[in-house]
C-alpha positions as CSV (number, residue, x, y, z in Angstrom):
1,X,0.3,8.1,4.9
2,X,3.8,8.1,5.4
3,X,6.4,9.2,2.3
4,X,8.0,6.6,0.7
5,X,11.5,8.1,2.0
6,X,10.3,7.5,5.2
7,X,9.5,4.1,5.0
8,X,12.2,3.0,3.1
9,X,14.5,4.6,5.5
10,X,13.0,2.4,8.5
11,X,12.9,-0.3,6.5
12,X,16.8,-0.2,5.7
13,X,17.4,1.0,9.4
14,X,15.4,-2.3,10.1
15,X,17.7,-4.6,8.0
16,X,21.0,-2.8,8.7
17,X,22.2,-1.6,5.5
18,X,23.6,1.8,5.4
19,X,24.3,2.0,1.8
20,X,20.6,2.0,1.1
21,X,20.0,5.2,3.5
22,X,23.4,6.7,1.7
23,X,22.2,6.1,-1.5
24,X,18.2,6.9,-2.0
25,X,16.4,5.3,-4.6
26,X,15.3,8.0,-7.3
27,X,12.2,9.2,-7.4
28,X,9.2,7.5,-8.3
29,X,8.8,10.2,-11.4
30,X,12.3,9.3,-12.7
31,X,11.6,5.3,-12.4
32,X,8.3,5.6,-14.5
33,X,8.6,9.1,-16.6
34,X,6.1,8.0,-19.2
35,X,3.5,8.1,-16.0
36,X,0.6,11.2,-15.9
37,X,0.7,13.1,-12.4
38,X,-2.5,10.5,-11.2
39,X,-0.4,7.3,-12.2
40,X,2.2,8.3,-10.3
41,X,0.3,9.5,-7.0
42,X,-0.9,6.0,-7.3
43,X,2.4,4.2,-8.3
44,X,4.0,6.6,-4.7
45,X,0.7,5.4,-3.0
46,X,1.0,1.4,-3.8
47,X,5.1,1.7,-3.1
48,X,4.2,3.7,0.3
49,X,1.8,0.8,1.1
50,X,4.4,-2.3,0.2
51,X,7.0,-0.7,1.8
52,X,4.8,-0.1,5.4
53,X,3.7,-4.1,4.6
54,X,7.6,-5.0,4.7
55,X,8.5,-3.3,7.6
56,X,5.3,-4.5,9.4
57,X,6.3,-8.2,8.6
58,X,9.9,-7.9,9.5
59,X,8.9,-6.3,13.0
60,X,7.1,-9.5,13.7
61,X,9.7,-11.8,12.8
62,X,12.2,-9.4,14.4
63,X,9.9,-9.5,18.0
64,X,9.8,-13.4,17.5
65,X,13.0,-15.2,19.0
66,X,12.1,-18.2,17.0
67,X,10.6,-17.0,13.6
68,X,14.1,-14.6,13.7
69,X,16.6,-17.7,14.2
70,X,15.0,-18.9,10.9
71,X,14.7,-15.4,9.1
72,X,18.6,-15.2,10.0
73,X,19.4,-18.6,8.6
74,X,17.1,-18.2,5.5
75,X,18.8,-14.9,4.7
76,X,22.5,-15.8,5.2
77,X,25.2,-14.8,2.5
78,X,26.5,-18.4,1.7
79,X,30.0,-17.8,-0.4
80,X,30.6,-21.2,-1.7
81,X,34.9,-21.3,-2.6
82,X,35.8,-23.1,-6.2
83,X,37.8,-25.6,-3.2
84,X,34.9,-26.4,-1.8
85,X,32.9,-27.2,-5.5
86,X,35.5,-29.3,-6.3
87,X,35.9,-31.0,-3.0
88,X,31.9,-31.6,-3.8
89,X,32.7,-33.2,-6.8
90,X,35.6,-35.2,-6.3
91,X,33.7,-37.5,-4.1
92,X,30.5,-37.4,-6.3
93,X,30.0,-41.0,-7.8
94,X,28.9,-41.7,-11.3
């Protein structure tokens, strides 16, 4: 199986965040230090296999034209101004 590292770099790559490439998650011993050597192979083992689901779903959204209009749209940043709240409620009836 592929390393987490690995993963989580395509991943990232895949969504077009450099930050998350610049800045590597810890490792899986430092997020869970109270874990034995066999929880953690499996904790790296479940996180390799989430992360290789991810990727494997955005891929198929990403190779359909369609399903990626509505990923886009689903995913977009929406920065709502205090202007437009109070535009909002200034024609809100009681």
């Amino acid at each position: 199986m592929k390393s987490w590292w690995v993963l989580r770099s395509r991943y990232a790559a895949c969504m077009n965040d450099p930050l998350s490439i610049q800045h590597p998650a810890p490792p899986i011993s430092k997020v869970y230090p109270h874990f034995s050597e066999e929880e953690l192979t499996e904790a790296q083992d479940t996180l390799d296999r989430y992360l290789a689901l991810a990727v494997r779903i955005y891929e198929r959204v990403e190779a359909d034209p369609t399903a990626y209009a509505q990923f886009k749209t689903l995913t977009a940043s929406r920065r709502v101004t205090r202007l437009e709240e109070l535009k909002v409620e200034s024609f809100e009836q009681p």
